[in-house]
N, C-alpha and C positions, 0 to 999 in steps of 0.2 A: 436450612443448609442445602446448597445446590454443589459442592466443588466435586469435583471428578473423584472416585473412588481410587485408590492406590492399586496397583498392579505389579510392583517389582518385586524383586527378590535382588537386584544390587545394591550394593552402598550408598551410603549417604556420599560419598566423594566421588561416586562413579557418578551418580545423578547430577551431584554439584555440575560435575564436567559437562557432562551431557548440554545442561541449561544452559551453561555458561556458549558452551560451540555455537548451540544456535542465537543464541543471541549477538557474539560475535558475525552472523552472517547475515543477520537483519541489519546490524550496523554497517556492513559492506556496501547492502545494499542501497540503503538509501543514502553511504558517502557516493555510491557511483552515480547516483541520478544529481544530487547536488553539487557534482565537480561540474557536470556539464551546462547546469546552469548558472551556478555561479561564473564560467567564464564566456557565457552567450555573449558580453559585448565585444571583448576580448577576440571571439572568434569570428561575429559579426565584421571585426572592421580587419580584419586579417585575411578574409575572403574577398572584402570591397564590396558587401551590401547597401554601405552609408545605412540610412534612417527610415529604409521600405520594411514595416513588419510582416509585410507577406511572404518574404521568401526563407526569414527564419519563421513564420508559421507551419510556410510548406514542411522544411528541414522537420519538425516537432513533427507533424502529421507523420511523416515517415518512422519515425521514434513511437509512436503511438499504435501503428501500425506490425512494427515488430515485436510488440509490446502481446497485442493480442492472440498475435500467433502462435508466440512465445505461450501465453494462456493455456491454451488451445492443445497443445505439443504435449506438455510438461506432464501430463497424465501420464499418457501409454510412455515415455521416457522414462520417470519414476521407474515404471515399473519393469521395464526393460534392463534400466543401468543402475536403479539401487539410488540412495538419496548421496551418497559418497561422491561415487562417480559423477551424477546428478547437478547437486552443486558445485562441483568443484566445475565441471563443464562448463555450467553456466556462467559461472564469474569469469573464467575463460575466455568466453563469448563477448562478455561484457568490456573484459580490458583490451580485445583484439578489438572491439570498436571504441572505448577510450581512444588507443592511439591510432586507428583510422581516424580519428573527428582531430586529434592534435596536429596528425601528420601534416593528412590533407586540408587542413586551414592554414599551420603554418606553414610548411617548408613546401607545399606546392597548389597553396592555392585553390585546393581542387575543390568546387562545391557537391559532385557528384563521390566524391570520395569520403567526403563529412556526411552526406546524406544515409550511404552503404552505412557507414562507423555508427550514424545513429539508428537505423535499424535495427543492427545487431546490438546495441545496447539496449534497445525496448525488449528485441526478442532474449537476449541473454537474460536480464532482469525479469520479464516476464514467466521464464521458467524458474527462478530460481524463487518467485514470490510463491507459488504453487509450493514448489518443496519446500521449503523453509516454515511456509502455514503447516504444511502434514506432518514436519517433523517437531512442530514446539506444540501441536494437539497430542502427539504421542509420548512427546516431556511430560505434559501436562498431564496425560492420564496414570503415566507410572510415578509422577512426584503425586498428585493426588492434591492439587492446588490448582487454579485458575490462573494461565502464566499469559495468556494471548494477548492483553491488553499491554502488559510488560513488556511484551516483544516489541509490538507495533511502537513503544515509546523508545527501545532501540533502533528502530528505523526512526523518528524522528529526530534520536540523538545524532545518527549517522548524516543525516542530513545538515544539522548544524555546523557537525565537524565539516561536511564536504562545502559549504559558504562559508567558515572561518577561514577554512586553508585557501578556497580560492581567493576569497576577497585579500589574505595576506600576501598569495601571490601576485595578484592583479597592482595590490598598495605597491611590492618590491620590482615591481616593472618583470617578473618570470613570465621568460615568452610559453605561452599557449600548452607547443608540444612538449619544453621539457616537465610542467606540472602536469600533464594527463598522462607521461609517461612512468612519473614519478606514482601516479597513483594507479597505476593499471598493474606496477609491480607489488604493490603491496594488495591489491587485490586478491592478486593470485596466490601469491606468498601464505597472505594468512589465511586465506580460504583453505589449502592445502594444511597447514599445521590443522586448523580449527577443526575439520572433520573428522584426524585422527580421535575426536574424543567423545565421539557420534558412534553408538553400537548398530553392529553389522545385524539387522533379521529380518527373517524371511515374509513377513507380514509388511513391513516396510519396501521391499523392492528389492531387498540386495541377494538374495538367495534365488537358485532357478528354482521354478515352479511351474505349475502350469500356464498363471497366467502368463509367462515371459517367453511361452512356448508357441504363445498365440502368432501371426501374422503382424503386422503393424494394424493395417487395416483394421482385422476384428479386434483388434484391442482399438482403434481410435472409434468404434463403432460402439464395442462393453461403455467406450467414454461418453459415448453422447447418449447413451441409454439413460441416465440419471436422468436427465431433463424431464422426465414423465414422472418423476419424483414433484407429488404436488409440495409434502412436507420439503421438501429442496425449494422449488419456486418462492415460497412464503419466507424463507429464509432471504432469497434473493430481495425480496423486496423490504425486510428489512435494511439489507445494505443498501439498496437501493434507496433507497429515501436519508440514509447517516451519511450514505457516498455524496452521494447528490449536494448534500447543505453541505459536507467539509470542500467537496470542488470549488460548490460557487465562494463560499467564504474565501477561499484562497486567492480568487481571481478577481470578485466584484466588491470586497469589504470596503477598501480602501476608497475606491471611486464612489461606494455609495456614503461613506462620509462625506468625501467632496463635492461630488456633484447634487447627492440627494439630501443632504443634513449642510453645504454649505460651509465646511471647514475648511483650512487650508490642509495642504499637500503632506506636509507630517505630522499633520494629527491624524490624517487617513492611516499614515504608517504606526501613528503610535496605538491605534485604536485595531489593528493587525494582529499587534504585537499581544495585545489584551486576549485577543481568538485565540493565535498561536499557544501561548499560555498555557490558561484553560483547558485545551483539549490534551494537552502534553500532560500536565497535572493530571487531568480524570485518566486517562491510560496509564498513569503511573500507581496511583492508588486505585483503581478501579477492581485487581484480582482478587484483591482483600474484601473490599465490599460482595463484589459476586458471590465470592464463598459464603457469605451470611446471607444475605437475602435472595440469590438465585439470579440467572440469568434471564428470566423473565420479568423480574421485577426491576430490576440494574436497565432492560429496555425500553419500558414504561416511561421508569422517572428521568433518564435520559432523553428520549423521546419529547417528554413533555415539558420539561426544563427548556428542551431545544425551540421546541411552538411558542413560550412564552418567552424565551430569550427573541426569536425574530418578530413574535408583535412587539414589542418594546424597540428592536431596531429599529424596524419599519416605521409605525409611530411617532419615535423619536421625542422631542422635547428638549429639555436641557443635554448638554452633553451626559450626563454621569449616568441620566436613563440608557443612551445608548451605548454608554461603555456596558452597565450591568447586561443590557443585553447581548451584547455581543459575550462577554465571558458565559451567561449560561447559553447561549449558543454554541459554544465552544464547547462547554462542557457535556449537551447535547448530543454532540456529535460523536464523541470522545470513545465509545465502543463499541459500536454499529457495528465496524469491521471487523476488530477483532474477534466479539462475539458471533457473530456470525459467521467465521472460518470454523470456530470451534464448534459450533452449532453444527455444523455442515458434516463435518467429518469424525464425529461420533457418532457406534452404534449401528451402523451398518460399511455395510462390503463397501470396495473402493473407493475408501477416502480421498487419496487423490486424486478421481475424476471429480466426487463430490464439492470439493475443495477448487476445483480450477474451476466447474460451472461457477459458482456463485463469485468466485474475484472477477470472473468476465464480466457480470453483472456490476459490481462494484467499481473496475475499470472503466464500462462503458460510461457510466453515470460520471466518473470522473470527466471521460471527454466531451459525453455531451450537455452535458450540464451548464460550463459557461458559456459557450456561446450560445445556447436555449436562454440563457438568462440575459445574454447579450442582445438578440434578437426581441424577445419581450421588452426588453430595457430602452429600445429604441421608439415603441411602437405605444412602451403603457409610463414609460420612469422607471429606472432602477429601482426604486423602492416598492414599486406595483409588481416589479416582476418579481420578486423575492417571496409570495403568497407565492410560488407554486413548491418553493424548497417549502413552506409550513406546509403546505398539502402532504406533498411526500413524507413528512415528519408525520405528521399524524396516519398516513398509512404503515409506518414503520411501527406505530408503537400500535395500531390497531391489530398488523401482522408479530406482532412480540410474542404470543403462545408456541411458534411454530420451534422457536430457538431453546425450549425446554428439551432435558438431556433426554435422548434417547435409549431406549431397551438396547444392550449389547447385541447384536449379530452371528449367530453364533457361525457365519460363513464367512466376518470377516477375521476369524481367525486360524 
């Protein structure tokens, strides 16, 4: 048994709430990043890009860009504004660039105005991934259960919902800006209800204290100190190797059906559909397993599940070998993240720096990942290039000891 040790003294209905808050703001979250893709064409041709993917590439890169900074920030803020303020800010952030990206594409066109709008939704999201991580390690530790994987599978619910709504709106002909406007209100809206049920303490950000008394500066400086945390790095590369293989899947599955296994075009989508799955299921049962076998074991067979799901991709053969592979690929990948946010921010002082180094890490790998795969792709075969997500897999589950729970801190309390 590895699951977090209980630490409350509230209710069982105080806790319920608690859980329940932040998993509504996981769910926020990933409705806001999926509104805006779901209506990329929608906004594409309301700008007048026509059929050039470079300049909604550009648009992304700037989104990915506020994204990191956002990372980066959300540390010395936490601690500055409290996880209340915190979130609610951020989503804030987030719906002032929803309707930048609705404005300025529908009602004036403006490509440098959607670019600003998606900026601020990398960065706004970007911070509110940090907090949202530090405040369901902190659920977790007073429920006394392994919740992380659970979370992360409300952001993928959140994402579903945010491509059902868009694709309904896109089906009912709703122009652009009144559905981003529609969803930047209830961003805000429930973000605000949702955090009344989030407890105020001082260990969390929201009470003054010393550290809140720092400068910004030496507080962004206490942030980058972790990085000499070798147990932090070793963590990082386990995300790094689960981030890695869920990016490239997201980007290159489908095309290496079709162009490397020679399928048509929806069976690349339905063999997507098999990944997407998978990883959704394993984060959904995964916190139950963790509690019985530990988060170093839950690494391993993950890890390794993941290696033998992409030789069986790669490989190939009949189809059904590559569907099996692709679901334990999926299922591979399935808590890299989340276990290693948790990993990250138990057990010693400043969770929330510890918590934002390693998602940079898990973000970078998000970006650079496909097109590293894209670029190998060109040069060996998409399916040649895919040995380097099993490399990384197998460094993740070689780096799997580091994500064992750590001795409490008696300074981060």
């Amino acid at each position: 048994m590895s699951q977090p040790t209980p630490t409350t003294t509230r209710s069982r209905s105080e806790l319920t709430a608690w859980r329940n808050a932040v998993f509504v703001i996981f769910i926020l979250s990933g409705l806001a990043l999926a509104t805006w893709v779901a209506r990329i064409p929608g906004i594409r041709d309301d700008l007048g890009l026509g059929k050039d993917p470079a300049a909604i590439g550009l648009l992304i890169l700037g989104m990915s860009v506020g994204a990191i900074l956002g990372l980066t920030v959300s540390s010395p803020l936490l601690v500055r504004f409290g996880p209340h303020r915190g979130m609610v800010g951020g989503l804030v952030i987030v719906a002032v660039g929803v309707l930048l990206i609705g404005s300025g594409a529908t009602l004036f066109h403006s490509i440098p105005s959607v670019a600003v709008g998606l900026i601020l939704l990398g960065f706004g999201n970007g911070m509110v991934d940090v907090m949202m991580n530090v405040e369901a390690t902190a659920v977790e530790r007073e429920i006394g259960k392994t919740l992380l994987p659970l979370m992360h599978a409300c952001f993928s619910l959140g994402t579903v919902l945010g491509a059902g709504i868009g694709a309904a709106a896109a089906a009912l002909g709703v122009p652009v800006v009144w559905h981003l406007v529609g969803i930047a209100v209830v961003l805000v809206v429930i973000a605000v209800v949702a955090v009344r049920y989030i407890p105020r303490e001082a260990e969390l950000g929201d009470e003054t204290g010393p550290a809140e008394k720092l400068p910004f500066g030496e507080r962004m400086r206490a942030t980058l100190a972790v990085w000499a945390d070798w147990r932090l790095i070793l963590i990082g590369v386990v995300m790094l190797g689960m981030a890695f293989g869920e990016g490239s899947a997201n980007d290159w599955i489908s095309l290496a059906v079709v162009d490397g296994h020679g399928q048509e075009n929806s069976i690349g989508a339905v063999v997507f559909g098999f990944f997407v799955a998978a990883m959704t299921v394993g984060r959904v049962v995964g916190g139950p397993v963790v509690d019985r076998i530990g988060r170093v074991a839950a690494i391993r067979i993950t890890a390794g599940m993941g290696a033998v799901g992409l030789v069986l991709f790669i490989l190939g053969g009949p189809m059904w070998v590559v569907v099996i592979g692709t679901v334990l690929w999926g299922f591979g990948v399935s808590l890299g993240f989340p276990l290693g946010m948790s990993a990250a921010a138990d057990g010693a002082a400043n969770p929330a720096a510890r918590v934002s180094a390693v998602a940079i890490i898990g973000y970078l790998a998000f970006l650079a990942g496909p097109p590293l795969i894209g670029f190998l792709g060109q040069h060996f075969g998409i399916l040649n290039a895919l040995f380097l997500v099993l490399a990384l897999l197998v460094a993740s589950f070689l780096a799997s000891p580091a994500v064992r729970p750590a001795e409490p801190d008696p300074s981060s309390r």
